[in-house]
VOSE-512841 format. One line per 5 residues: their letters; for each residue y, z, x of C-alpha. Coordinates in steps of 0.001 Angstrom, whole numbers. Layout:
BEGIN
a	Y:Z:X ~ ...
This chain:
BEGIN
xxxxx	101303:83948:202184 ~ 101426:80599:200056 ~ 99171:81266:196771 ~ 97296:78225:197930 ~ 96239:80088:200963
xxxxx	95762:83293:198679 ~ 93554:81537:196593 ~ 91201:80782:199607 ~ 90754:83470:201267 ~ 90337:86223:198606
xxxxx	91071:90206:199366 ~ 94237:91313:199640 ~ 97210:89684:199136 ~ 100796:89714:199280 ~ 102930:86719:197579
xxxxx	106097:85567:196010 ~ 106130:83498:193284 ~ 108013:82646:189713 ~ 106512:83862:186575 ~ 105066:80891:184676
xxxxx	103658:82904:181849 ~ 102676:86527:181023 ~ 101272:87525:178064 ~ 99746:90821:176605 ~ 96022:90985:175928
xxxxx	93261:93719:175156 ~ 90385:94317:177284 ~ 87462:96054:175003 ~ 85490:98372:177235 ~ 82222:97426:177555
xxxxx	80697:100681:176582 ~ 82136:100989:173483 ~ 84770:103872:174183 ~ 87609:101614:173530 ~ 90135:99233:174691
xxxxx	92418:98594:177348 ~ 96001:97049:177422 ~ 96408:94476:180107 ~ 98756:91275:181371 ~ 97298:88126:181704
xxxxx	99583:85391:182861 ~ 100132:82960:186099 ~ 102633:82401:188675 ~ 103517:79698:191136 ~ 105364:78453:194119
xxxxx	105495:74854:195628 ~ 102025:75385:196961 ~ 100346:75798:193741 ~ 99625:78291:190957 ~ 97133:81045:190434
xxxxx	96423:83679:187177 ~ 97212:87057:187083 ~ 95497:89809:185296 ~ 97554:93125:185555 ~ 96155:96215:184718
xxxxx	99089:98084:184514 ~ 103017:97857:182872 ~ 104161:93930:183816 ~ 107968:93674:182528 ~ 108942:90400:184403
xxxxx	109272:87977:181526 ~ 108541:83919:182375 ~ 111312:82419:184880 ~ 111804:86037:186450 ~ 110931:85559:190882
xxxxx	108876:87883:192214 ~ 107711:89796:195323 ~ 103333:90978:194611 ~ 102516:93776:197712 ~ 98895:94570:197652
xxxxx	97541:92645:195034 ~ 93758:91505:195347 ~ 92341:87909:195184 ~ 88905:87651:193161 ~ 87341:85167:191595
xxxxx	86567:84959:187652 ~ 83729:82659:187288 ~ 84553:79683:189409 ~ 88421:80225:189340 ~ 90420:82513:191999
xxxxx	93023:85528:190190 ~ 95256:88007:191334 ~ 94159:91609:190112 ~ 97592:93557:190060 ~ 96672:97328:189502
xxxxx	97997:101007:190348 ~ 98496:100715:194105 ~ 100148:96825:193563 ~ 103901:96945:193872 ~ 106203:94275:191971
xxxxx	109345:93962:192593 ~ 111937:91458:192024 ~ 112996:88536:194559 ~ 115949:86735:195294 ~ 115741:83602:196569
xxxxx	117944:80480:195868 ~ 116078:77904:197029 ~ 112609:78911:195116 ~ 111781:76061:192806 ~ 112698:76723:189014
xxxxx	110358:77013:186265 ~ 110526:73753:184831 ~ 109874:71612:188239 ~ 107021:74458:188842 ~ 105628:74018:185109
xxxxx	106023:69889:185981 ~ 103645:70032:188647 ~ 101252:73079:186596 ~ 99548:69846:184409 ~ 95899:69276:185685
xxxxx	93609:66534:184719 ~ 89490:66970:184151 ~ 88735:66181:187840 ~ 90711:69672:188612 ~ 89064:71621:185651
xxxxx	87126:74944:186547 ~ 85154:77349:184957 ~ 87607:80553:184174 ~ 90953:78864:184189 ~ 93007:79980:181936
xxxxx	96866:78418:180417 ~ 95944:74677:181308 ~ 98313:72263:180542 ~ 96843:68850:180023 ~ 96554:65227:177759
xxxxx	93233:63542:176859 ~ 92045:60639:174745 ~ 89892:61967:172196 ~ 86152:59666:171909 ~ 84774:61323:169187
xxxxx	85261:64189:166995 ~ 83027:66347:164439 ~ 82459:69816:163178 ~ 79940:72310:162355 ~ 79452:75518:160386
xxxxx	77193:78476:162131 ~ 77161:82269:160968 ~ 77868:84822:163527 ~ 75554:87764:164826 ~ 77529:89919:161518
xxxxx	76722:87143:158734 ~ 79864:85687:158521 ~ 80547:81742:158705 ~ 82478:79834:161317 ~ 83472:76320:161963
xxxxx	84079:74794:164906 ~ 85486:71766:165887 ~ 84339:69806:168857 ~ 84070:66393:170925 ~ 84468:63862:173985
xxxxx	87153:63646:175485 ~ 88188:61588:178390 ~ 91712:60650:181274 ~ 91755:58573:183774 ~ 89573:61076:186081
xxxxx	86617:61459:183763 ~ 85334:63028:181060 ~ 85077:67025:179153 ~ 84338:68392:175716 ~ 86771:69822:173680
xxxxx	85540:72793:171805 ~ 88593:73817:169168 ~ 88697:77408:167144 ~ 91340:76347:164820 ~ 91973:73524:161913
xxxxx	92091:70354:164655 ~ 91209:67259:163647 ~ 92105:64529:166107 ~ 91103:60746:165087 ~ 88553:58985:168018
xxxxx	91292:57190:170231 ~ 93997:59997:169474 ~ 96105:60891:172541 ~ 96616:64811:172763 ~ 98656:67250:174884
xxxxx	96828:71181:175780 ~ 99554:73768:176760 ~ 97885:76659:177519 ~ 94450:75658:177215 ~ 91455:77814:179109
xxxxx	88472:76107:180622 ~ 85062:77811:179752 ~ 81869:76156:181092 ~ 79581:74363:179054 ~ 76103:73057:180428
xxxxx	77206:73278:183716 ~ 80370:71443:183345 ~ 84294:73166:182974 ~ 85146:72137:179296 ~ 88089:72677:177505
xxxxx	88969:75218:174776 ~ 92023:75852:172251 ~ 91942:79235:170511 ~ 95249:77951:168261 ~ 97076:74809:166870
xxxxx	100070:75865:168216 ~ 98429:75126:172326 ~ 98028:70855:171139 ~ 99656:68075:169780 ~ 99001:64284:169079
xxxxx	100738:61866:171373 ~ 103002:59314:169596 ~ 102326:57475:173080 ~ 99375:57181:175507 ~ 100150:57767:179767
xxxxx	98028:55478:180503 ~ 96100:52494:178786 ~ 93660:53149:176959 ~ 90355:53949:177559 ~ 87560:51758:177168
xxxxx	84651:55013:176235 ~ 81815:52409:176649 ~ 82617:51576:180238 ~ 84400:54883:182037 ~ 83238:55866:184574
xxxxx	85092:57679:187895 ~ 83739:56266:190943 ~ 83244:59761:193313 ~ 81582:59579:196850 ~ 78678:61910:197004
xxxxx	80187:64445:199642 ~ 83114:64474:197717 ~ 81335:65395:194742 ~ 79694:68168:196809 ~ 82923:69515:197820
xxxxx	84589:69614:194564 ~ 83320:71020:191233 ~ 81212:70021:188485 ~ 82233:66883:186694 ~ 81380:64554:183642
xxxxx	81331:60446:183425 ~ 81184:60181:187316 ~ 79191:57125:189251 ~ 77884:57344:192964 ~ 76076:55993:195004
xxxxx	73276:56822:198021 ~ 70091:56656:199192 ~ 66780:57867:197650 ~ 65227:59671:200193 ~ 62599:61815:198264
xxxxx	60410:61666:195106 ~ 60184:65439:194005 ~ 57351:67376:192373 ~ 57727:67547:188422 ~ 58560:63629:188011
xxxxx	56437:61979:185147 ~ 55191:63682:181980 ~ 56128:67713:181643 ~ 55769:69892:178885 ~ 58787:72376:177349
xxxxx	58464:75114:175555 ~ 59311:74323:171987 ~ 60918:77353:171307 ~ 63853:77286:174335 ~ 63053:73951:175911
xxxxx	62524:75594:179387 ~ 59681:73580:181607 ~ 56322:75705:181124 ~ 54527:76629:184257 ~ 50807:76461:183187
xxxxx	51400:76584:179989 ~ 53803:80097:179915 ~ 57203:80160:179125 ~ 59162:82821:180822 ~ 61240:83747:177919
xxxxx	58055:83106:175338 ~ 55200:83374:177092 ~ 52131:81466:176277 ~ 53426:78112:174788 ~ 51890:74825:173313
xxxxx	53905:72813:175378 ~ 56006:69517:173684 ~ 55628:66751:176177 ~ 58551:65153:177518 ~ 59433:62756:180757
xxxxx	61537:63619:183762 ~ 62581:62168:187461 ~ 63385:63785:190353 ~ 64757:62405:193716 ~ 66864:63210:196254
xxxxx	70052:61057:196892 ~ 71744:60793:200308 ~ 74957:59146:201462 ~ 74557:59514:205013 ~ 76905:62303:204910
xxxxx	75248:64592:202150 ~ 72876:64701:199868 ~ 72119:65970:196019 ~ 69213:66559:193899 ~ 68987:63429:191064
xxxxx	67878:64048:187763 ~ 66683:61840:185092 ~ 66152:62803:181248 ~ 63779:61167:178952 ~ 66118:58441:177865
xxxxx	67553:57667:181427 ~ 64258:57474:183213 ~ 62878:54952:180474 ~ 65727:52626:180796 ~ 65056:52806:184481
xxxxx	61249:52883:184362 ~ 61441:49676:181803 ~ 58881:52367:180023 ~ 58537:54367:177233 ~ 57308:57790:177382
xxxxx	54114:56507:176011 ~ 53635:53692:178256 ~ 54346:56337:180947 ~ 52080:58750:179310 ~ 49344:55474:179217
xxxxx	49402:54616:182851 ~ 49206:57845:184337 ~ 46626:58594:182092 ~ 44698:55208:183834 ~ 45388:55571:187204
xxxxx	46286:59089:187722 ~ 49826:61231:188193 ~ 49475:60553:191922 ~ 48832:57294:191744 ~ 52268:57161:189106
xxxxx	54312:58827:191858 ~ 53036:56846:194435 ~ 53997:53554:192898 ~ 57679:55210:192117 ~ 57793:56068:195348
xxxxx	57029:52010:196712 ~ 59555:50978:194185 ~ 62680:53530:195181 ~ 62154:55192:198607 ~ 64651:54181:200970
xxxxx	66263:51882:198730 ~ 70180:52215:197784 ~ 70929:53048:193888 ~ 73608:53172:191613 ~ 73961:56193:189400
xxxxx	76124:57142:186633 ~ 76421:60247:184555 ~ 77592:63779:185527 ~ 77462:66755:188481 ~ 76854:70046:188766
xxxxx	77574:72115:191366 ~ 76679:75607:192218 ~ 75980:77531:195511 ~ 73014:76055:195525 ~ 74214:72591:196394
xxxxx	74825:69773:193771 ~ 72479:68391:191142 ~ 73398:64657:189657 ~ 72301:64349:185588 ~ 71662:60877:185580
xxxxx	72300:58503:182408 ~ 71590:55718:183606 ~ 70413:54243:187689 ~ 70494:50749:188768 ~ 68684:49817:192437
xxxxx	70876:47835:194196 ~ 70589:44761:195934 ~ 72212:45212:199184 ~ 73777:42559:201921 ~ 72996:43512:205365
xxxxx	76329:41388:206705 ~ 78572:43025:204156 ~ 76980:46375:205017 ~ 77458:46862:208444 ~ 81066:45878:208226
xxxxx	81588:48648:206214 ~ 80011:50917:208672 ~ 81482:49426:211600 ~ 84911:49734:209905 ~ 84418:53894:208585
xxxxx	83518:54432:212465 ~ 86193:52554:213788 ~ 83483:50399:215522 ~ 85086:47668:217564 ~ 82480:44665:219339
């Protein structure tokens, strides 16, 4: 079958493709008894690409065509791989017509809306928004740096978290070969390991990006479908005002929400107040749970925390929720910030939510034209 197919459908697989990259690694066993030599690598064929991790001798070098029997499709975090191991047989293929490395390699380059947690040699170019560094000491005492920022294309936004002496300038244009994707609050974020996997761009793809202003418009049921994202906007209906919105209290230690007053990592806690909105949003088509921080939900509120804090203190926490709800149920909002999604559905991080101010004429021409609706 096509590796895009084998990627779907998981379990046993066989599939020809050209060797993009193979590499060895070492696999430490988790119980301490040692280590394990493996192949990590990817192939491809016009259909796509997939990684490979093979668990035994893999002496097809990059360019080399070949024929996988018996190889098994499972996924590493959120990112399909071929597990080649005793009972897999490679062989080599012979086919003239099978696409060459370098249109295969053309068509390997990804861009942040494709990133997913576990994927490994991603090739890639960003516009770096900001850069910085820090120095932490590891579980043994010894001091690292890392190097980190925003970084955005014309599909969104990512960090960058870099192991190595990087220093990009804010604005810098830079091209990943051989990048992996590890996720970080919820979202796929890049990772170098080397200098040798980026460069700095003499010349930008596309023009460049305005930080203060990007964001990807996404329909919500495509941003259910697809993975977790950064600097997305979407749109929908607010349909519910869930429990928890108003004042909470975290646990100062971990941050976690206390459930009369007990952490579950910490136990009893003296809680540190915070503020926090939840809705539901729905398109029509799907819906997602909405989230608001502290600094999103008093831009929206037109509150601070302690005005908050005030009011429901005067009129009560129902009486709080029921004036939200007056003021956004069943109205149509605006939201931008990022998306997380898990098998539990999706959940939208809010930065910022405008209500908007709809036109019933303009409206129903929309909907008359998605439905093919003639009169």
């Amino acid at each position: 079958m096509t590796i895009a197919r084998a990627s779907e459908v998981g379990g046993f697989v066989n599939v020809v493709g050209r060797v993009i990259s193979a590499n060895p690694d070492v696999i430490v066993r988790k119980d301490g008894s040692g280590e394990l030599n493996v192949v990590r690598g990817r192939i491809a064929d016009s259909s796509g690409s997939i990684g490979f991790l093979s668990w035994k001798e893999f002496e097809h070098e990059e360019g080399a065509l070949v024929k996988i029997v018996g190889a098994s499709v499972r996924k590493f975090r959120d990112t399909p791989e071929i597990q080649i191991n005793d009972g897999t047989v490679i062989e080599t293929y012979r086919d003239s017509s099978f696409p060459e490395v370098a249109e295969l390699a053309e068509s390997e380059k990804v861009s942040i809306s494709d990133l997913r947690d576990g994927m490994r040699d991603v090739s890639i170019t960003l516009q770096v928004e900001n850069w910085n560094q820090r120095t932490f000491e590891t579980k043994d005492g010894d001091s690292r740096v890392v190097r980190s920022g925003d970084v955005m294309d014309p599909t969104g936004r990512c960090r960058l978290t870099a192991w190595c002496e990087f220093d990009p300038k804010s604005g810098d244009t830079i091209r990943i070969e051989g990048g992996r994707v590890q996720s970080w609050q919820g979202s796929p974020d890049m990772v170098i390991d080397n200098l040798e996997q980026v460069e700095i761009l003499a010349d930008t793809p596309w023009e460049k990006i305005d930080p203060d202003n990007h964001w990807v418009d996404v329909d919500l049921d495509s941003l259910r479908k697809g993975g977790s994202r950064r600097g997305i906007s979407t749109s929908g209906v607010i349909v519910a005002i869930m429990p928890g919105s108003g004042i909470i209290e975290r646990c100062p230690e971990c941050r976690t929400i206390l459930r009369d007053g007990v952490c579950p990592e910490h136990g009893p806690q003296r809680g540190e107040e915070d503020l926090r909105l939840r809705f539901v949003l729905d398109n029509g088509v799907t819906n997602a749970n909405l989230m608001m921080f502290r600094e999103g939900s008093e831009s929206f509120l037109g509150m601070s925390m302690d005005d908050v804090k005030g009011e429901i203190s005067s009129i009560g926490e129902e009486a709080f929720v029921s004036n939200l709800r007056n003021r956004v149920l069943s109205r149509k909002v605006a939201v931008h910030g990022r998306c997380v999604v898990d098998d539990r559905g999706a959940m939208v991080f809010a930065d910022r939510m405008e209500v908007m101010e709809l036109n019933p004429a303009k409206e129903a021409e929309e909907v008359m034209q998605r439905w093919g609706v003639v009169l």
